[in-house]
N, C-alpha and C positions, 0 to 999 in steps of 0.2 A: 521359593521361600521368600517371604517378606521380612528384612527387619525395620523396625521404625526407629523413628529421633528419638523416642522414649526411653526405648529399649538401650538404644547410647547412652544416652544420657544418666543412665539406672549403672551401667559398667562405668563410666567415668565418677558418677558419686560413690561408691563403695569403694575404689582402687585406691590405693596408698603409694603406688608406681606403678610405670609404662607397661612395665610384665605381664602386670595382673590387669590393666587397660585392655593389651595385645589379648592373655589367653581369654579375658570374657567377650571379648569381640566376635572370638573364636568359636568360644562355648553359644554365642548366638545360634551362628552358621551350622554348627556340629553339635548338637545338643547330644550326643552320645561320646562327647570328648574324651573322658578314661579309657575308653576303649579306643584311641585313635591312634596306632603307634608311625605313621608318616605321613602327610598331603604329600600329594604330589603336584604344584604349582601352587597359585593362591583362588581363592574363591573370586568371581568377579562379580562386580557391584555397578549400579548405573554412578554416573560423574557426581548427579545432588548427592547423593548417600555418602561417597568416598570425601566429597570436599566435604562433607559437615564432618567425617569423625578426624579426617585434616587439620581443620581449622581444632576441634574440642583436643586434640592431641597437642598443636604449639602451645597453647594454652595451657593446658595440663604440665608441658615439660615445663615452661615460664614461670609457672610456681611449686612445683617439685624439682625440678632439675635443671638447674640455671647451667652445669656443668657439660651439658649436652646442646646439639644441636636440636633445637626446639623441632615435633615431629618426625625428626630422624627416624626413629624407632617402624611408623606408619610408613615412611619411606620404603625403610625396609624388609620392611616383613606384613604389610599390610594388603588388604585385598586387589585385586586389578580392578580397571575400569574396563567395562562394554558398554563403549556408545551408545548400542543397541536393546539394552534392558531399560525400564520404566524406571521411577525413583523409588529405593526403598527394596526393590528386587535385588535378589542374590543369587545366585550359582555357585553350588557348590565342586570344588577341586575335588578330581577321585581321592581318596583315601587305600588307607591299609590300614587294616586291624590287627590288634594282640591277637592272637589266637591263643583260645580260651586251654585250659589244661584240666580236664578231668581225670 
């Protein structure tokens, strides 16, 4: 799966906090996110990709969240790097699902 600089940049204009920055980052990667009830690890992403939502993330917390360590959040709980993926590729972390109740 490819995400692109657009598509960042489309979750960082709509976001009002890091939360909602972190779950549409998410919702790229996992486009069936309601249905996602754990990853297991983080998804990994080539280094260009990770430093650009890095850098859009200090940024972001710099003028929403002066109270926080700027990017923290990406630190945290944000994608890995593989060296070895092209820029803009993703790999997705297994998942677990809700299981559905009829």
């Amino acid at each position: 799966m490819i995400i692109s600089r657009k598509q960042v940049d489309e979750v960082f204009k709509k976001a009002d906090n890091q939360q909602e920055v972190c779950i549409g980052l998410y919702k790229l990667v996992y486009p069936d996110w309601e249905k996602v009830k754990s990853i297991n690890g983080f998804p990994k992403v080539a280094r260009d990709i990770d430093l650009y939502i890095f850098d859009k993330f200090i940024r972001f917390d710099g003028m929403h969240h002066s109270d926080v360590m700027p990017g923290g959040l990406w630190m945290n709980r944000g994608f890995s790097i593989d060296e070895s993926l092209d820029d803009g590729v993703v790999i997705q972390a297994p998942v677990k699902y809700i299981k559905e109740v009829i």
